[in-house]
ROMARTI-609692 format. One record per residue (C-alpha): residue in three letters; x, y, z. Coordinates in steps of 0.2 Angstrom, whole numbers, plus 5000, padded with zeros to 4 digits. Each point is the difference from the previous one (the first is absolute). Example, Ala and Ser with C-alpha at 12.3 -4.5 7.8 and 13.67 -1.06 7.14 Angstrom:
<rovo><residu>ALA</residu><east>5062</east><north>4978</north><up>5039</up></rovo>
<rovo><residu>SER</residu><east>5006</east><north>5017</north><up>4997</up></rovo>
***
This chain:
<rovo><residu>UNK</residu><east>4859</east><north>4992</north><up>4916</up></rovo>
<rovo><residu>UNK</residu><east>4996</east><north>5019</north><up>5005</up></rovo>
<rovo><residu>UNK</residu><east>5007</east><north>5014</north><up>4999</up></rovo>
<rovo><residu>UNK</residu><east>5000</east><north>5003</north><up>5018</up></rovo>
<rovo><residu>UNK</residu><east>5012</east><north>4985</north><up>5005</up></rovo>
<rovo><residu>UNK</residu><east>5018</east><north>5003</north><up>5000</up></rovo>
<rovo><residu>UNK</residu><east>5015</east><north>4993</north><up>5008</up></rovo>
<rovo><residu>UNK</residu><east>5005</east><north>5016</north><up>5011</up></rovo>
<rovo><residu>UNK</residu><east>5011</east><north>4994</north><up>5014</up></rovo>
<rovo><residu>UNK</residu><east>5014</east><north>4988</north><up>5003</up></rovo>
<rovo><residu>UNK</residu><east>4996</east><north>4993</north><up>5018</up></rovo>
<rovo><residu>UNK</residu><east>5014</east><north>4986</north><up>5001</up></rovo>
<rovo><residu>UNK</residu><east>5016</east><north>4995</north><up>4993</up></rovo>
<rovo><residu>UNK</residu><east>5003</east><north>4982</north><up>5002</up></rovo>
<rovo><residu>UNK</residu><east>5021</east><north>4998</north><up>4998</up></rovo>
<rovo><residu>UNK</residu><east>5007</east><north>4980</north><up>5000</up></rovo>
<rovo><residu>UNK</residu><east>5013</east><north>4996</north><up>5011</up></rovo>
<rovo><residu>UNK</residu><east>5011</east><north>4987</north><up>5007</up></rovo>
<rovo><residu>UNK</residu><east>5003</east><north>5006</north><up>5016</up></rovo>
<rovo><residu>UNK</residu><east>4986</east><north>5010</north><up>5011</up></rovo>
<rovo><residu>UNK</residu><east>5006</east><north>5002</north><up>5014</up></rovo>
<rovo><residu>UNK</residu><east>5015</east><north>5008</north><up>4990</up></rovo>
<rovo><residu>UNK</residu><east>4989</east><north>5010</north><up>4990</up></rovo>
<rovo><residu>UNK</residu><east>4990</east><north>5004</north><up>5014</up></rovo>
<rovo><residu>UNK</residu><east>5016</east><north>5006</north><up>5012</up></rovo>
<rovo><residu>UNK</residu><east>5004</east><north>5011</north><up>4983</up></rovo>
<rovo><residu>UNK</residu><east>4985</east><north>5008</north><up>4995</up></rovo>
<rovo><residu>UNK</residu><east>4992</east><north>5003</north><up>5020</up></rovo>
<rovo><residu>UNK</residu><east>5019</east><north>5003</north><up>5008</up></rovo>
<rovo><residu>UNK</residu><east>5009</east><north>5008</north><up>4984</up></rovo>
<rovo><residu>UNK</residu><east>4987</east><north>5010</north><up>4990</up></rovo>
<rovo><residu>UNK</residu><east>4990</east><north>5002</north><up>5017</up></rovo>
<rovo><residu>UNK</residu><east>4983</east><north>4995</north><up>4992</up></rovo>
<rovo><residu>UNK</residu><east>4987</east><north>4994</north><up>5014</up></rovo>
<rovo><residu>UNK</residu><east>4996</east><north>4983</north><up>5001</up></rovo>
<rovo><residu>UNK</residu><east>4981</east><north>4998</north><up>5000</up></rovo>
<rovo><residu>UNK</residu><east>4997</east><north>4981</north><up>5001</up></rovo>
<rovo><residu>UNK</residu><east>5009</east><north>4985</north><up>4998</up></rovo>
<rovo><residu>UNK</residu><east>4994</east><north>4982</north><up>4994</up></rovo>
<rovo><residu>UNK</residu><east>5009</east><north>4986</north><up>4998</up></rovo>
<rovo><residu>UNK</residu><east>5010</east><north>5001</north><up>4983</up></rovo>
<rovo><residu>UNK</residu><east>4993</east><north>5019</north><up>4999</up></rovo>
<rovo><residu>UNK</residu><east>5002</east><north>5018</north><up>5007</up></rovo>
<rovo><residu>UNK</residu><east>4993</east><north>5013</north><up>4997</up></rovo>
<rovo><residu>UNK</residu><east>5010</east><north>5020</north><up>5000</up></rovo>
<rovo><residu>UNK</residu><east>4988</east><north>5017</north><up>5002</up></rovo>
<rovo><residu>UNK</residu><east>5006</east><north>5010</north><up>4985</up></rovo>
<rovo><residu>UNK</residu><east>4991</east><north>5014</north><up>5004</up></rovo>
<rovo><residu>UNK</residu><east>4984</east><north>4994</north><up>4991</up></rovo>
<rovo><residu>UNK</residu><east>5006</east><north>4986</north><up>4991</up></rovo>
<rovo><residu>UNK</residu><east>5005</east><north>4984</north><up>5008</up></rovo>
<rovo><residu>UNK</residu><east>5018</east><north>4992</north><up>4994</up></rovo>
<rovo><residu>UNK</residu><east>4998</east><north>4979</north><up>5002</up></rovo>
<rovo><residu>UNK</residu><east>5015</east><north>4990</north><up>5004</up></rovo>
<rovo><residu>UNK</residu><east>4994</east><north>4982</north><up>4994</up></rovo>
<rovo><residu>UNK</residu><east>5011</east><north>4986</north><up>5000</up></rovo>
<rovo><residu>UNK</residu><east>4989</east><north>4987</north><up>4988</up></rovo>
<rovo><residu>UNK</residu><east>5000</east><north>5013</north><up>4987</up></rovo>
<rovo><residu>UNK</residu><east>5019</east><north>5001</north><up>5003</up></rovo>
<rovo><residu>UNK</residu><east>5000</east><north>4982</north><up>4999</up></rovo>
<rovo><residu>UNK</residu><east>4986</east><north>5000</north><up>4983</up></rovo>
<rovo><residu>UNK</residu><east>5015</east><north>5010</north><up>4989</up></rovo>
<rovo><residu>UNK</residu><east>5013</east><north>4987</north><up>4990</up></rovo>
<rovo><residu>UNK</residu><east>5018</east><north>5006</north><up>5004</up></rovo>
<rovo><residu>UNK</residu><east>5002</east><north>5022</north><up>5003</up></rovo>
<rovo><residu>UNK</residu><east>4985</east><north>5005</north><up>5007</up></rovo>
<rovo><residu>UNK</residu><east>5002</east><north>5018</north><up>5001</up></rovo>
<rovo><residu>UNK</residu><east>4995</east><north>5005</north><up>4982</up></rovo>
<rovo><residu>UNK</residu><east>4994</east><north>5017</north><up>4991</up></rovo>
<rovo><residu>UNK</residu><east>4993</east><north>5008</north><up>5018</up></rovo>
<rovo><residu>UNK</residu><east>5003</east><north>5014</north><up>5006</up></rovo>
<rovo><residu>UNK</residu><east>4992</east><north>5007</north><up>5016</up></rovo>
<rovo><residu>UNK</residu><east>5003</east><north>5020</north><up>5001</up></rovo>
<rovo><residu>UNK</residu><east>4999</east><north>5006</north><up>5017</up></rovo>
<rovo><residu>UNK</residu><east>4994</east><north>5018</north><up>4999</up></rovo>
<rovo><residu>UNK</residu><east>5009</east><north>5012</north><up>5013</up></rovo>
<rovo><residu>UNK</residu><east>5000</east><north>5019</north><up>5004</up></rovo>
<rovo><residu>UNK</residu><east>5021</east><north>5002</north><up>4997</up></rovo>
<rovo><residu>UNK</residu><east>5009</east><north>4988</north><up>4989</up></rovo>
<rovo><residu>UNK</residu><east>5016</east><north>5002</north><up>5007</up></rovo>
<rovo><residu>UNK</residu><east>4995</east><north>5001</north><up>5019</up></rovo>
<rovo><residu>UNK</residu><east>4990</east><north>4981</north><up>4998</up></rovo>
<rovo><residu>UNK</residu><east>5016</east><north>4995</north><up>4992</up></rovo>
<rovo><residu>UNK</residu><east>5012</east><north>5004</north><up>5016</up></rovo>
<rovo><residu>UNK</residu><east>4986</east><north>4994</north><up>5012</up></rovo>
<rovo><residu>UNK</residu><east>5002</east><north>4983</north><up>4989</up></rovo>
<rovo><residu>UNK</residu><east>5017</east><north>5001</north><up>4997</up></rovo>
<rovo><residu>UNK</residu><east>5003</east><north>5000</north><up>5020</up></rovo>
<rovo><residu>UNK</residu><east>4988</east><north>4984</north><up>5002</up></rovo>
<rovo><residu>UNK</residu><east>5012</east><north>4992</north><up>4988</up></rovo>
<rovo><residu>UNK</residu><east>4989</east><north>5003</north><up>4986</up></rovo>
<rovo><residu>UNK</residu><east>5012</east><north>4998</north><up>4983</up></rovo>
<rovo><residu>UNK</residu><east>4999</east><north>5011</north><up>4987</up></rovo>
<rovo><residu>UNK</residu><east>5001</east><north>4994</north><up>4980</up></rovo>
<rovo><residu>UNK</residu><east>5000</east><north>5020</north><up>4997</up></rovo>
<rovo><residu>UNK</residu><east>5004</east><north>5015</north><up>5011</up></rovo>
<rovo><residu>UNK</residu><east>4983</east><north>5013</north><up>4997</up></rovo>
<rovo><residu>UNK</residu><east>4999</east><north>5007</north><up>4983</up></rovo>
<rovo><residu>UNK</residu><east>4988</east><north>5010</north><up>4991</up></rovo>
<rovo><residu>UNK</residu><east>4987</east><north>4992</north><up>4990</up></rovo>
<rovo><residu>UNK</residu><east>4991</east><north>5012</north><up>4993</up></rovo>
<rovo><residu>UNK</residu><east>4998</east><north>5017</north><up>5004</up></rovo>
<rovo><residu>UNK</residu><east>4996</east><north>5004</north><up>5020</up></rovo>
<rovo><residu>UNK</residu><east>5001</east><north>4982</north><up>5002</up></rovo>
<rovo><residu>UNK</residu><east>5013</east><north>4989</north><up>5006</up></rovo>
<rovo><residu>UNK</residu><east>5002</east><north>4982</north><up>5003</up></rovo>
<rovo><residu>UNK</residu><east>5013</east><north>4986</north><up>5006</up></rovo>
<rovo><residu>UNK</residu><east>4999</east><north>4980</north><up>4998</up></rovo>
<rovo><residu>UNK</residu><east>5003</east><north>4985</north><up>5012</up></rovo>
<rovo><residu>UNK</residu><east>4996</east><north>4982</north><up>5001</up></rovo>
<rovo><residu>UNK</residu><east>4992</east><north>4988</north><up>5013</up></rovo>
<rovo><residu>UNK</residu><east>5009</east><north>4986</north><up>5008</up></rovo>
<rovo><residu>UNK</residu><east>4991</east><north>4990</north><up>4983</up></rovo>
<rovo><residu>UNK</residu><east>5007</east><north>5013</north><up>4989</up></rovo>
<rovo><residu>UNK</residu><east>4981</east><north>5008</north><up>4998</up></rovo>
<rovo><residu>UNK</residu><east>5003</east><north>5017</north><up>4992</up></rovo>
<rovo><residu>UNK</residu><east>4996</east><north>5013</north><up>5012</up></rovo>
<rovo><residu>UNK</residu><east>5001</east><north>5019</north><up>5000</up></rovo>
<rovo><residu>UNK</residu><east>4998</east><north>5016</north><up>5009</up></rovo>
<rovo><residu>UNK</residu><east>4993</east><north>5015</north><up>4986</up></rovo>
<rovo><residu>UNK</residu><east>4995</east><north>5018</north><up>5005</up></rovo>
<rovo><residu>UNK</residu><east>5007</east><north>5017</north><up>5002</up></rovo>
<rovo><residu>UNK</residu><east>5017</east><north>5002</north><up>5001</up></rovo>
***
């Protein structure tokens, strides 16, 4: 291996659900995140740059809980005014916006699969 090759950018996260039409009705109608295509069993959510995959046979692949040690931060200009946009899609909350460290600021939620979720930036 050289020097020159490095692993530099995540282009998809691949969540497992159970239900995607659920999850897609969540992430594309709740979190507003644009639906880019959609195959049978998959569909796949522009992230700004990186593309979030809703796949039922992973979902199906995990024995028992499939949401595990995941966390998908969601990067956003104000802390607190993404948590009020959500909130008002009938987004819940497992924290109200608190300060992380220094200027930063960041609350948690979960997907209907209980994927960890959260929105972290300035305040």
């Amino acid at each position: 291996m050289t020097n020159e090759f490095a692993l530099n950018r995540v282009s998809v996260i691949m969540l497992g659900v159970r239900d995607l039409e659920r999850s897609l009705a969540f992430y594309r109608d709740r979190l507003g995140l644009n639906l880019k295509n959609q195959i049978p069993g998959f569909a796949f959510l522009d992230s700004a740059g990186t593309t979030l995959c809703l796949s039922e046979p992973l979902g199906r692949t995990a024995a028992g809980q499939i949401a595990g040690a995941t966390e998908v931060v969601f990067g956003v200009e104000s802390v607190r005014a993404a948590y009020e946009a959500l909130r008002a899609r009938g987004v819940s909350f497992l924290n109200e916006p608190r300060n992380v460290s220094g200027p930063m600021w960041a609350a948690a939620f979960t997907d209907p699969d209980g994927h960890k979720l959260s929105v972290f930036g300035p305040e």
